[in-house]
Backbone as CSV, one residue per row, in Angstrom:
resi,resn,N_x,N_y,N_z,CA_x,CA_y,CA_z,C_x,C_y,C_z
1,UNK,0.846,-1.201,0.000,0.000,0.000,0.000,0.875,1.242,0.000
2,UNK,0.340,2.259,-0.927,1.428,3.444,-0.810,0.186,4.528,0.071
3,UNK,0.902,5.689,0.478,0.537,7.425,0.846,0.134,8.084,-0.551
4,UNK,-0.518,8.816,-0.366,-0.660,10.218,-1.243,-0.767,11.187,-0.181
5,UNK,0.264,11.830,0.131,0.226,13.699,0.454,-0.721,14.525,-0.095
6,UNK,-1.342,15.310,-0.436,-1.386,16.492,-0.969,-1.012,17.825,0.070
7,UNK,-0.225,17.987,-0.735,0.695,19.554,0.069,1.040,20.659,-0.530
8,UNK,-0.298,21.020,-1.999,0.551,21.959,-2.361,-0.120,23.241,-2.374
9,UNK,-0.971,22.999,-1.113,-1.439,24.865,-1.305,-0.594,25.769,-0.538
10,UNK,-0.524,26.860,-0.892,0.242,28.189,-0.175,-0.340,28.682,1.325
11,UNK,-1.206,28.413,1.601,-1.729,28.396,3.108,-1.977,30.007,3.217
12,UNK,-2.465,30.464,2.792,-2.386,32.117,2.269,-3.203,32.651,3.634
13,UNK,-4.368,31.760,4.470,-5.026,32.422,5.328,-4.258,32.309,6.536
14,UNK,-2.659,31.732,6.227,-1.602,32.006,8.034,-1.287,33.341,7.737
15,UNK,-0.774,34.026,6.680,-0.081,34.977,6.528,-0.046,35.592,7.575
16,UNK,-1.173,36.125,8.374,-1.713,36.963,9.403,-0.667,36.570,10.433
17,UNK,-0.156,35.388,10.648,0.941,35.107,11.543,2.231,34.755,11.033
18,UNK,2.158,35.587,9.772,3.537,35.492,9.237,4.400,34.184,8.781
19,UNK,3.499,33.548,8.573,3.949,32.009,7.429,3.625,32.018,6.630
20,UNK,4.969,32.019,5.515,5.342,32.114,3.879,6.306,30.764,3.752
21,UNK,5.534,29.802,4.550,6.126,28.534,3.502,4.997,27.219,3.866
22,UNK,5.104,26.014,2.918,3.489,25.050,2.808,3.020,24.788,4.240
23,UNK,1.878,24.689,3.776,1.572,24.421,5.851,1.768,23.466,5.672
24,UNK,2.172,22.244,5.693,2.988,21.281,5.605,3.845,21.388,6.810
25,UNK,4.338,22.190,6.698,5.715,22.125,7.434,5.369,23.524,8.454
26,UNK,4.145,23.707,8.893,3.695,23.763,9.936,4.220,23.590,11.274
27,UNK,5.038,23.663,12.308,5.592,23.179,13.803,4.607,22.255,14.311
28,UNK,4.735,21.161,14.964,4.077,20.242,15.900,5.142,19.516,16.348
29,UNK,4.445,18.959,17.550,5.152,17.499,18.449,6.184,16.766,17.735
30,UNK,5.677,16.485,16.415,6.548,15.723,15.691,7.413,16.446,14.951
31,UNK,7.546,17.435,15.419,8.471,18.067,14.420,7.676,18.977,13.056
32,UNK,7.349,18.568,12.293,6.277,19.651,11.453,5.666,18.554,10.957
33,UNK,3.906,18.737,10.596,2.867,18.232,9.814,3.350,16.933,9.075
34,UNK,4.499,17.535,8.080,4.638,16.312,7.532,5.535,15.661,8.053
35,UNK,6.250,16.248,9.130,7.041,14.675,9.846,6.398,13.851,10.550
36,UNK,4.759,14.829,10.714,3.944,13.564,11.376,3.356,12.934,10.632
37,UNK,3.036,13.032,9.725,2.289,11.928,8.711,3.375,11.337,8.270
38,UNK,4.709,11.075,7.537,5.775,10.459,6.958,5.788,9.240,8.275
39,UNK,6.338,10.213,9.757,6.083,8.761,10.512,5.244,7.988,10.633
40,UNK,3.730,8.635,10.535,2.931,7.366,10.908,2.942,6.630,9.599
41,UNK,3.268,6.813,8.443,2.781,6.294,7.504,4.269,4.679,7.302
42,UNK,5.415,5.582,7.789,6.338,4.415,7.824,5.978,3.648,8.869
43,UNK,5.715,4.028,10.119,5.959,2.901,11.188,4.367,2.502,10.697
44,UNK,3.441,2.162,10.016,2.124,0.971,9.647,3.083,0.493,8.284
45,UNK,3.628,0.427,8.260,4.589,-0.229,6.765,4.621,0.022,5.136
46,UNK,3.952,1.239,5.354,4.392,2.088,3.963,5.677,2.403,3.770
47,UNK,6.300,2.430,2.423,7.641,2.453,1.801,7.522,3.256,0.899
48,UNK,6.440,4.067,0.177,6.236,4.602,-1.090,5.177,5.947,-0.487
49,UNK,5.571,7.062,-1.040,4.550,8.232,-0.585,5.149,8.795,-1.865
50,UNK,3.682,9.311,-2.240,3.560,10.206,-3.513,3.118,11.710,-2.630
51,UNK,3.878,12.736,-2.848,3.804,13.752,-2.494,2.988,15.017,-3.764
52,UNK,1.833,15.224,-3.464,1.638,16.566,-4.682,2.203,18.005,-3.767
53,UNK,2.969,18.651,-4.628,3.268,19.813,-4.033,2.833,20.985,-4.730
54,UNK,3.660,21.838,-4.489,3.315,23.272,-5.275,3.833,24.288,-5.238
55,UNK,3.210,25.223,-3.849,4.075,26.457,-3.304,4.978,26.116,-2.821
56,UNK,6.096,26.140,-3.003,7.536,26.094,-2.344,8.047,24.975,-2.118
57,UNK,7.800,24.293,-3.125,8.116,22.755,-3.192,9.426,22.143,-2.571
58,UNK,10.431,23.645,-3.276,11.484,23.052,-2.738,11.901,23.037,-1.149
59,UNK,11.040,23.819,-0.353,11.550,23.938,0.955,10.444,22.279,1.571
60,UNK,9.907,21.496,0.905,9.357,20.425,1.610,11.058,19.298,1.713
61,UNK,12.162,19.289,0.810,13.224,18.335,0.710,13.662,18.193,1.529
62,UNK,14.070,19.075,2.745,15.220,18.713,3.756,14.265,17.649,4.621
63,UNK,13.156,18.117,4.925,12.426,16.630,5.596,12.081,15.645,4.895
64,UNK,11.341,15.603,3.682,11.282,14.412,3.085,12.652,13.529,3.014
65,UNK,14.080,14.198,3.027,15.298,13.257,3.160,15.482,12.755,4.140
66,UNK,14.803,13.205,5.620,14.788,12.533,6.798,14.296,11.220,6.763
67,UNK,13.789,11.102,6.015,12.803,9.610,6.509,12.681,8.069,4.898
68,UNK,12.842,7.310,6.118,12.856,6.437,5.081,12.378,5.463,4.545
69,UNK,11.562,6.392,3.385,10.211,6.124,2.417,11.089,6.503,1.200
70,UNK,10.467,6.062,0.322,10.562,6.437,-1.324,9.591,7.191,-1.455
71,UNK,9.953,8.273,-2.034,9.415,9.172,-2.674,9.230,9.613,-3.701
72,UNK,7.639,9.935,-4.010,7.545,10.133,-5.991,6.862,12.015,-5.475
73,UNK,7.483,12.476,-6.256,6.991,13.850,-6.162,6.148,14.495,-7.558
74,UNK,5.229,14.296,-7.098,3.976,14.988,-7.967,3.743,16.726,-7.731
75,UNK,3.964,17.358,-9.191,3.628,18.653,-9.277,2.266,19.378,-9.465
76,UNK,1.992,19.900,-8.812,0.925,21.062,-9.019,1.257,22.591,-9.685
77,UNK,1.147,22.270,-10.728,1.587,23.479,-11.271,0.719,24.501,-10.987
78,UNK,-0.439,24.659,-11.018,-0.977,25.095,-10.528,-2.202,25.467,-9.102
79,UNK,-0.978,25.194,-8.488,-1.112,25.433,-6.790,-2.509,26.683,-6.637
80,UNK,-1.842,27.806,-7.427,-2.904,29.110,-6.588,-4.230,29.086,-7.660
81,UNK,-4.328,28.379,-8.328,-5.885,28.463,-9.146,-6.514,27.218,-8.983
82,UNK,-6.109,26.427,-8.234,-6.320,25.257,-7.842,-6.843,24.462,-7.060
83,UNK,-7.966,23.561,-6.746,-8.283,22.784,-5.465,-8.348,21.709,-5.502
84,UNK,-8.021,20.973,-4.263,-7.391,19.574,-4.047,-8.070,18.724,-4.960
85,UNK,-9.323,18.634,-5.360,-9.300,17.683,-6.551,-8.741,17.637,-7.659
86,UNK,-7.866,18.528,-8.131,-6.955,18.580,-8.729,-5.863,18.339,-8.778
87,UNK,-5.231,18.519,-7.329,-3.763,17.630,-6.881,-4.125,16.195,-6.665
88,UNK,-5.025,15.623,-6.292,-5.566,14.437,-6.145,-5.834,13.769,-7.904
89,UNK,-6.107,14.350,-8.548,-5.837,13.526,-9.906,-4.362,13.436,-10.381
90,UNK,-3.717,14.631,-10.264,-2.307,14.590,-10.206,-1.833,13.390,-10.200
91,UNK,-2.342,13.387,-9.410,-1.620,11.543,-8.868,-2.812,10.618,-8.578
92,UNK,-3.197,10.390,-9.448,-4.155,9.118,-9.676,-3.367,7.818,-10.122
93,UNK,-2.691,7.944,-10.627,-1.808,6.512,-10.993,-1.089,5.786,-9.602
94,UNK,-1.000,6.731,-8.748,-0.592,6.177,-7.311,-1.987,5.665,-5.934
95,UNK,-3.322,5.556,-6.881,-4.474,5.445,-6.253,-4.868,3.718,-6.552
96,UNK,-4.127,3.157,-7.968,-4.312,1.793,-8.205,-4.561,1.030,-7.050
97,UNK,-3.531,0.676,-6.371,-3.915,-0.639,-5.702,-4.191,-0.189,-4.513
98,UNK,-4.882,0.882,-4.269,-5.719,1.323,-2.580,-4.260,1.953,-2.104
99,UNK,-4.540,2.858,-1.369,-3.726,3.584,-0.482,-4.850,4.378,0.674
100,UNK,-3.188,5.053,1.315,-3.921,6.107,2.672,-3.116,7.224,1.808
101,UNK,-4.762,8.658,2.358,-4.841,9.676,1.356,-4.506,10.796,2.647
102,UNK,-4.030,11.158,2.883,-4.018,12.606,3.927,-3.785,13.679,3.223
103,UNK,-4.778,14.722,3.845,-4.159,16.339,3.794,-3.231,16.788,4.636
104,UNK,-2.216,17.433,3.731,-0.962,17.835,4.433,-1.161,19.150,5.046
105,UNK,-2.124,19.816,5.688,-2.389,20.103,6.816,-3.474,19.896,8.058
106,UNK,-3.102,18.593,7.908,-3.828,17.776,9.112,-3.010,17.284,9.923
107,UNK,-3.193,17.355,11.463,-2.044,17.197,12.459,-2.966,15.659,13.080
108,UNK,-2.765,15.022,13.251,-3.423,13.740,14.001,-2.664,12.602,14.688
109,UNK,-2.942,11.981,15.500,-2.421,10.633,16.055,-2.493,9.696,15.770
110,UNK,-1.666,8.951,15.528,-1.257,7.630,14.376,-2.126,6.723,14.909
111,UNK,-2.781,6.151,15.613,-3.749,5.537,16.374,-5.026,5.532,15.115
112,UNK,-5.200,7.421,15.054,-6.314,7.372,14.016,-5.710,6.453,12.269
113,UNK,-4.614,5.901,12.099,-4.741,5.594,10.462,-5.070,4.104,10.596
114,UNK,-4.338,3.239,11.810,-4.597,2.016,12.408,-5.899,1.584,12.485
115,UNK,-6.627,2.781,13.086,-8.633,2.096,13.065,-8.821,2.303,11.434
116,UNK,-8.426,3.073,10.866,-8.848,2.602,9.511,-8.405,1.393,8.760
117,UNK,-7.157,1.124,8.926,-6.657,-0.156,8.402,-7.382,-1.281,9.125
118,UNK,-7.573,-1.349,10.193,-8.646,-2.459,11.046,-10.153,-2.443,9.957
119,UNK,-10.171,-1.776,9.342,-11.811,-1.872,8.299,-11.894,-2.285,7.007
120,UNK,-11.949,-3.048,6.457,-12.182,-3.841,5.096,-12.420,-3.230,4.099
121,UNK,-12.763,-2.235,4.273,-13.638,-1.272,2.943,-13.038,-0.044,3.076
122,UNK,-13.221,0.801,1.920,-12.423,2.300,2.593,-13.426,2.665,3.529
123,UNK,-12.418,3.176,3.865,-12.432,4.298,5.266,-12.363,5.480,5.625
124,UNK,-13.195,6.552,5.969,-12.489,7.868,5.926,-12.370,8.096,7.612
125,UNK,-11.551,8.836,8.236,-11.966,9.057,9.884,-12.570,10.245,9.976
126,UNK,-13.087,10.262,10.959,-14.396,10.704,11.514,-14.410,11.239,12.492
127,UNK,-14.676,12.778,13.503,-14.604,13.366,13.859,-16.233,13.429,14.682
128,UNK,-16.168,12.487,15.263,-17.812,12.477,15.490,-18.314,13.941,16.707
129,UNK,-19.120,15.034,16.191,-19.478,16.129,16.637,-20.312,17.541,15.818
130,UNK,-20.561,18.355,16.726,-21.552,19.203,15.651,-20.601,19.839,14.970
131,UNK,-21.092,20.543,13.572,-20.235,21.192,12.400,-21.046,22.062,12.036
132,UNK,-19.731,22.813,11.484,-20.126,24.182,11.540,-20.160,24.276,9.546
133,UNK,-19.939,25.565,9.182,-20.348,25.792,7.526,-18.772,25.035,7.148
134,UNK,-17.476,25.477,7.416,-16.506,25.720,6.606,-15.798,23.830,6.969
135,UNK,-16.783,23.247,7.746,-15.821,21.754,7.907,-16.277,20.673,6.689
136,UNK,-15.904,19.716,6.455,-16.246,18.768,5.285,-16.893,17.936,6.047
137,UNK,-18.591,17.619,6.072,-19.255,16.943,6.548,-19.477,15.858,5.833
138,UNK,-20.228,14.367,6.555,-20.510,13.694,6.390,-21.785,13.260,6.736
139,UNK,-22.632,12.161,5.996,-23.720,11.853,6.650,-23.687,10.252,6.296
140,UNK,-24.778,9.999,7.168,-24.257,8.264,7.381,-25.657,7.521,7.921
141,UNK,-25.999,6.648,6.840,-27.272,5.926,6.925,-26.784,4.918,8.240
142,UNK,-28.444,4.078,8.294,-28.034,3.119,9.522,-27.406,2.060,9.735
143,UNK,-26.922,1.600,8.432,-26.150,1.022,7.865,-24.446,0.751,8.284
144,UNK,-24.392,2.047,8.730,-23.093,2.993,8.862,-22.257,3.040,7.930
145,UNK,-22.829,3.652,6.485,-22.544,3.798,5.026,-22.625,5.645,5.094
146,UNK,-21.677,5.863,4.604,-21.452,7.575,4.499,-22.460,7.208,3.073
147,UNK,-22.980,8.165,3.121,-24.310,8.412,2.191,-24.188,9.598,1.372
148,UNK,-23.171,10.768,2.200,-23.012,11.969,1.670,-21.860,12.858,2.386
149,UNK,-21.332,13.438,1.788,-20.217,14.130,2.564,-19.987,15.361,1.011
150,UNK,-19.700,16.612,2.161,-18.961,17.725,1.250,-19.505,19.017,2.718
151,UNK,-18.836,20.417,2.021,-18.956,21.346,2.985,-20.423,21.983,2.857
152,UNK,-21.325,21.753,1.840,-22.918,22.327,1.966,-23.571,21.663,2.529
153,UNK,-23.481,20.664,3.057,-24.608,19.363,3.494,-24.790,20.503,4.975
154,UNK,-25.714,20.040,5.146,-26.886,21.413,6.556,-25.818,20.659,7.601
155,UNK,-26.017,21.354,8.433,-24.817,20.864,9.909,-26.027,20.098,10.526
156,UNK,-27.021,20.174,10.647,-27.800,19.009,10.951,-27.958,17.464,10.755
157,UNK,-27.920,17.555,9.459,-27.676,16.043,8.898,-26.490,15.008,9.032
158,UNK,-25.753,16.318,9.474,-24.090,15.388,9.987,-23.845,14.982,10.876
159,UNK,-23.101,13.582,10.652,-22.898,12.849,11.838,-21.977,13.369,12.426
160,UNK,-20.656,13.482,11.792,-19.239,14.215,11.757,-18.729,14.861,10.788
161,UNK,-17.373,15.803,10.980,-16.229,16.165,10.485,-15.293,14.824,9.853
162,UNK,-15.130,14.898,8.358,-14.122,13.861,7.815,-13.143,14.832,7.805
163,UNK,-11.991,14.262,8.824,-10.713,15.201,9.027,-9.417,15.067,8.116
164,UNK,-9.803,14.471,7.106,-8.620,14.449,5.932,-7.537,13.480,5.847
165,UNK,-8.276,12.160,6.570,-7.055,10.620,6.786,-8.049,10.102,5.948
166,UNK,-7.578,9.446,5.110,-8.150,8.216,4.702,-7.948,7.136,4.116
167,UNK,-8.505,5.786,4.202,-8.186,4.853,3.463,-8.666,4.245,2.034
168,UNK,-7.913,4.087,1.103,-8.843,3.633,-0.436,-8.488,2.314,-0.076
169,UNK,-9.754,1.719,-0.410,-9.524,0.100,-0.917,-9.302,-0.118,-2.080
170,UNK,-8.105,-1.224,-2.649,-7.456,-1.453,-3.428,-9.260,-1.622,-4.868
171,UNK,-10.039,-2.771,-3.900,-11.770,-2.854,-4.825,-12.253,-1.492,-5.280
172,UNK,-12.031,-0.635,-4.597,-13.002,0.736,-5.081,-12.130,1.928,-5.709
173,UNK,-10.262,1.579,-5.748,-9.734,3.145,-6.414,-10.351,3.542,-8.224
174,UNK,-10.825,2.197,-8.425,-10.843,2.335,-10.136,-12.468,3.403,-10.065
175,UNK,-12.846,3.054,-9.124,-14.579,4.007,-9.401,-13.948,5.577,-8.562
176,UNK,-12.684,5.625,-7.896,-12.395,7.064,-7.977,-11.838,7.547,-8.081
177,UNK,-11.296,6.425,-9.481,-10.159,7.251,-10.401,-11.089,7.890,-11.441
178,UNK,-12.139,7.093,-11.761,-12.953,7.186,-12.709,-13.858,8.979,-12.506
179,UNK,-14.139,8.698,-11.249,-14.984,9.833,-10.737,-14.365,11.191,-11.052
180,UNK,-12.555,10.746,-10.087,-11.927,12.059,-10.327,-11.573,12.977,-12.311
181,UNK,-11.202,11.521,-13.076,-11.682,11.990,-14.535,-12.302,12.746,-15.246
182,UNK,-13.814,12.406,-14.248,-15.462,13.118,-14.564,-15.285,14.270,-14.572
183,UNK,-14.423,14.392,-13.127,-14.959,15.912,-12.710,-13.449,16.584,-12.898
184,UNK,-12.381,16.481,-13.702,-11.353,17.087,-13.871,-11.037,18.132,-14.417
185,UNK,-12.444,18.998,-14.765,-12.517,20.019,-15.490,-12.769,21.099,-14.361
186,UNK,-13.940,20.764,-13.209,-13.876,21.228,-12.328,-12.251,20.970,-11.300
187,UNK,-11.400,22.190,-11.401,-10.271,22.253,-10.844,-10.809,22.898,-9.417
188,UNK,-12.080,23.615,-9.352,-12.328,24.464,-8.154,-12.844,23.813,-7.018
189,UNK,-12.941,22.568,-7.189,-14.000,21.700,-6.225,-12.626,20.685,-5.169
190,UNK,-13.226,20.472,-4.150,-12.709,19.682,-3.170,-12.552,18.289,-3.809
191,UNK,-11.450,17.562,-3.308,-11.654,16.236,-3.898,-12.544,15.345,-3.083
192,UNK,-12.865,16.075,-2.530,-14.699,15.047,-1.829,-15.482,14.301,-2.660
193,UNK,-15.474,15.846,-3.266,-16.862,15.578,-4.394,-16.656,14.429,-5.432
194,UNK,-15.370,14.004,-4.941,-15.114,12.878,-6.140,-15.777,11.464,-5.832
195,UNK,-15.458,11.774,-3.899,-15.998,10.552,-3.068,-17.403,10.791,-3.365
196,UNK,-17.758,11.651,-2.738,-19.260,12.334,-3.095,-20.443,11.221,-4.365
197,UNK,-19.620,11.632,-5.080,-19.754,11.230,-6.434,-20.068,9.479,-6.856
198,UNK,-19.594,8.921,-5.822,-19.546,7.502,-5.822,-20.271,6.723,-5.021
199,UNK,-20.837,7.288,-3.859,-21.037,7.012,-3.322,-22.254,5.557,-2.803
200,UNK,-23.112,6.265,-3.999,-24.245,5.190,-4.603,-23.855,3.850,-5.184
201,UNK,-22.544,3.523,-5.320,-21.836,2.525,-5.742,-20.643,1.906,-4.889
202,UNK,-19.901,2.553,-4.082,-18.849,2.208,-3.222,-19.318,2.604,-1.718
203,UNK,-19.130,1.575,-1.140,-18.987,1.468,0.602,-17.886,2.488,1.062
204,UNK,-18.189,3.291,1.848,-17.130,4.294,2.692,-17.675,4.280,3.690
205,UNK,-16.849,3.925,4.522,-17.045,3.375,6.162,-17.018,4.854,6.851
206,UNK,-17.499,5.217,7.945,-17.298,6.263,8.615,-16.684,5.746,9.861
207,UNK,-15.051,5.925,10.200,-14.268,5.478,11.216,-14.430,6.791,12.622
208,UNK,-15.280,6.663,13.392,-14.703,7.551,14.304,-13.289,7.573,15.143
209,UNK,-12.953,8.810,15.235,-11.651,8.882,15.947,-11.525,8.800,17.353
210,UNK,-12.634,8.783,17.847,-12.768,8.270,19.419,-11.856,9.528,20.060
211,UNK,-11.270,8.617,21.049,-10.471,10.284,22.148,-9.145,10.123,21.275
212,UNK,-8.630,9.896,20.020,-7.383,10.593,19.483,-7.922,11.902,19.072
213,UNK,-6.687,12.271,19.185,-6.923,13.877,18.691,-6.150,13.831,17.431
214,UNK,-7.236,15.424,16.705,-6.915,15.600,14.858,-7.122,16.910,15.042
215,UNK,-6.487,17.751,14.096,-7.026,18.708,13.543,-6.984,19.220,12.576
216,UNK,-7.731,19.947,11.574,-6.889,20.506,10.014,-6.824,22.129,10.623
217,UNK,-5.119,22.586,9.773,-5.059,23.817,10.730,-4.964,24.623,8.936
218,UNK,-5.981,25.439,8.786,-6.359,26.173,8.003,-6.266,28.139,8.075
219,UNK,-6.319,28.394,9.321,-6.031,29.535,9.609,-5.017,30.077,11.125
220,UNK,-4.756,31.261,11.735,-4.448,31.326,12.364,-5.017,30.797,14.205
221,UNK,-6.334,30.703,13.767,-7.371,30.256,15.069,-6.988,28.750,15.128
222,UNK,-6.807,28.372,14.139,-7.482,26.527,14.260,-5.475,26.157,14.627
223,UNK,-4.601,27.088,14.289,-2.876,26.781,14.828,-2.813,27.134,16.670
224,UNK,-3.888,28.170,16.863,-3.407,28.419,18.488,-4.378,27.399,18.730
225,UNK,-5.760,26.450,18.313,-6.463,25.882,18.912,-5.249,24.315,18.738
226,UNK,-4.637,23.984,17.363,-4.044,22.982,17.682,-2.998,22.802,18.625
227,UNK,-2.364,24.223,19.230,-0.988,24.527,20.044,-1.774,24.232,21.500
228,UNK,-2.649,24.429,22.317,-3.558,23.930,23.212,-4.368,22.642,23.385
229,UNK,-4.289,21.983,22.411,-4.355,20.536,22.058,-3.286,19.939,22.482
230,UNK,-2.260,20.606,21.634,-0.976,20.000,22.518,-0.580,20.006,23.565
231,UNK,-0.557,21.282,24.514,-0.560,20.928,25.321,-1.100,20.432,26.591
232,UNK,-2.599,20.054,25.934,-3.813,18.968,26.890,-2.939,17.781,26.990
């Protein structure tokens, strides 16, 4: 099983605290964002991470040489007109035989990629709590089949926050490679909508994250809320 990164937006809403390089490389516990995902992804026995980058690609190298994974580096050329369903087709040829998909600014505990690998079917984790407009919701029949997920779904209907870990099963990457294809014209859309999109046909498990802690750090609020996380 390989990683897919995506890491290549410019993070334009830190500026306010004066970061001009990928949130990626963000500060945490582990050293920065992506030294925490590179580790968890080596110590569950990944060897292969496809990285999409973009803004400042070159300042992601001195850590990616830390660690030891193989690395395929996928370009986003266009980083600033761009949204993740677009770095996510980027690298669709690294989606073949199922992988784990993270956003490279998501800070989480390796605990959370393990309950997904414990599940047969993909997996996305799950943030079970109320949501607000700007989080990527999910909804989930009784089944416990995600039924629907993206950021318009009413905060009512949601079970949880999908916090940007996830698992493809090797059975279902061809219906979202296929999906992401569909919609490759739309560059402006989340790569949700790709899951979104499938949904009526592929099983996506909704993994809650129980008491690990996650967060996606998107602005300057959600970096002092993850810096107080830390130190809970």
């Amino acid at each position: 099983m390989r990683a897919v990164i995506l890491a290549a937006g410019a993070g334009r809403r830190l500026a306010g605290m004066g970061w001009k390089k990928p949130k990626c490389l963000l500060p945490c516990p582990q050293g920065t964002l992506l030294d925490n995902t590179l580790q968890c992804a080596t110590s569950h026995g990944i060897s292969e991470v496809a990285i999409v980058a973009g803004y400042e690609h070159q300042q992601l190298m001195p850590v990616l040489c830390e660690h030891s994974v193989t690395v395929r580096m996928v370009m986003n050329e266009d980083f600033a007109t761009t949204n993740t369903i677009h770095s996510l087709w980027l690298a669709r040829q690294y989606l073949g035989d199922g992988c784990l998909i993270f956003n490279g600014d998501v800070w989480f505990e390796h605990d959370v990629v393990q309950r997904l690998l414990d599940v047969p079917s993909t997996a996305l984790a799950v943030e079970v709590k109320p949501c607000g407009p700007e989080e990527v919701k999910v909804v989930v029949d009784s089944a416990c089949r995600i039924t629907a997920m993206g950021k318009d779904i009413a905060a009512h209907r949601a079970f949880g926050e999908y916090i940007g870990v996830a698992k493809l099963n090797a059975v279902d990457s061809s219906a979202v490679v296929t999906s992401l294809e569909k919609l490759a014209d739309r560059k402006d859309l989340f790569y949700e909508a790709a899951f979104d999109a499938v949904l009526s046909r592929v099983t996506m498990t909704p993994v809650p994250i129980g008491t690990d802690r996650a967060i996606e750090i998107d602005t300057p609020e959600d970096y002092q809320r993850a810096q107080s996380l830390w130190k809970s």
